[in-house]
matplotlib code that plots the C-alpha trace (Angstrom):
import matplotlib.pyplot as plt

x = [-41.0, -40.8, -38.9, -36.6, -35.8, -35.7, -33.1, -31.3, -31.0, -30.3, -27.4, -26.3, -26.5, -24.2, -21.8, -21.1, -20.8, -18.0, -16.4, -17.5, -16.1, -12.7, -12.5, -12.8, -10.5, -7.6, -8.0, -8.0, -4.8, -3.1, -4.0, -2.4, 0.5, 0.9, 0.6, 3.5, 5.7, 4.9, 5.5, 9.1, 10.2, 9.5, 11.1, 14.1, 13.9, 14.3, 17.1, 19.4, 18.1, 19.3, 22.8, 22.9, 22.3, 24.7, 27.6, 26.8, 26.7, 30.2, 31.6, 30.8, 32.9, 36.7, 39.0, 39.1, 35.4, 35.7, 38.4, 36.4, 33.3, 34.6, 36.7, 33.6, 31.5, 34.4, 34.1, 30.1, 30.6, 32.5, 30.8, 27.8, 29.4, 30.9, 27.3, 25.8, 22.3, 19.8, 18.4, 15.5, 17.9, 20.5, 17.5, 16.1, 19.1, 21.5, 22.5, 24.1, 27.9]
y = [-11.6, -10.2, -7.3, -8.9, -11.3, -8.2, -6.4, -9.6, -9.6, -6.1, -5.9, -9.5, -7.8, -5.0, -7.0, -9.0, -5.4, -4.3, -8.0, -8.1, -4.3, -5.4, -8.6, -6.9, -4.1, -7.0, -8.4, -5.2, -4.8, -8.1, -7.2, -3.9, -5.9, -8.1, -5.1, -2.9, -5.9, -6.7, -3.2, -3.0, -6.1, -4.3, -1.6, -3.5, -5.1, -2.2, -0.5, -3.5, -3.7, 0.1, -1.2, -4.1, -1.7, 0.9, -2.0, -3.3, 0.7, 1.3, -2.9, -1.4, 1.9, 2.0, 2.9, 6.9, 7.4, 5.9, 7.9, 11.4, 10.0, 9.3, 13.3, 15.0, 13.7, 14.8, 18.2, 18.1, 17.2, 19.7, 22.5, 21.3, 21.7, 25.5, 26.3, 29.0, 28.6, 30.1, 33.1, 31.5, 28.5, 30.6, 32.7, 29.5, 28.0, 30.7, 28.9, 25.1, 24.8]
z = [149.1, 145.4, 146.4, 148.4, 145.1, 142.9, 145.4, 145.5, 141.6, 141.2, 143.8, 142.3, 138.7, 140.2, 141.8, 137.7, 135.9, 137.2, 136.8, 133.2, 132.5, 134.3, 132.4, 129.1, 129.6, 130.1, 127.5, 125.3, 127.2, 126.3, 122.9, 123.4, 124.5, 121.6, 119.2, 120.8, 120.8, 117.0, 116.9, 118.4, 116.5, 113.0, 114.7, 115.3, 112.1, 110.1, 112.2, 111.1, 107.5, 107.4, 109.1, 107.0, 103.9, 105.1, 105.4, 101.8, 100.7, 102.2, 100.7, 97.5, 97.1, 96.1, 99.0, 97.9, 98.0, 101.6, 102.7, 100.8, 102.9, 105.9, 105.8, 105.1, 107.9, 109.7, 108.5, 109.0, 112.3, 113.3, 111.3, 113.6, 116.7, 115.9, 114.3, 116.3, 118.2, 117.5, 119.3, 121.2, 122.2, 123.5, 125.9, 127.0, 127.9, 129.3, 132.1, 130.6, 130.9]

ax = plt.figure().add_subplot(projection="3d")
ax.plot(x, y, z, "-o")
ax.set_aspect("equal")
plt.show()
């Protein structure tokens, strides 16, 4: 009769483990949750404190500066799209039209 209690206990025992184990991992994954969220809403944040900061930048130059400004990212631009690859970029991708 003991060892029938005893196997009853153990198999009960194995049967709450895995519950237990399951249980904990979702909560570590509504915590992970919560975090990434937090985390893409500073992210967020910041990108339109930059933009905010880039519109006061520009509100606060004369008219000239904005016109030099806005020709020489003009001239970057293009100077980045007639720049030459590099030799390992142009092996590797031969092929793209």
């Amino acid at each position: 009769m003991k060892t029938f209690l005893y196997r009853l206990l153990f198999i009960l025992a194995l049967l709450v483990v895995p519950a237990a184990v399951v249980n904990a991992q979702s909560k570590a994954s509504t915590v992970q949750k919560k975090a990434d969220k937090k985390k893409e809403a500073n992210i967020e944040k910041q990108k339109k404190g930059e933009l905010k900061g880039r519109k006061r930048h520009m509100a606060l130059q004369t008219k000239d500066v904005r016109k030099r400004m806005k020709k020489h990212s003009r001239y970057v631009k293009n100077q980045q799209l007639n720049k030459k690859r590099g030799f390992f970029y142009r092996l590797l991708h031969r092929n793209e039209h």
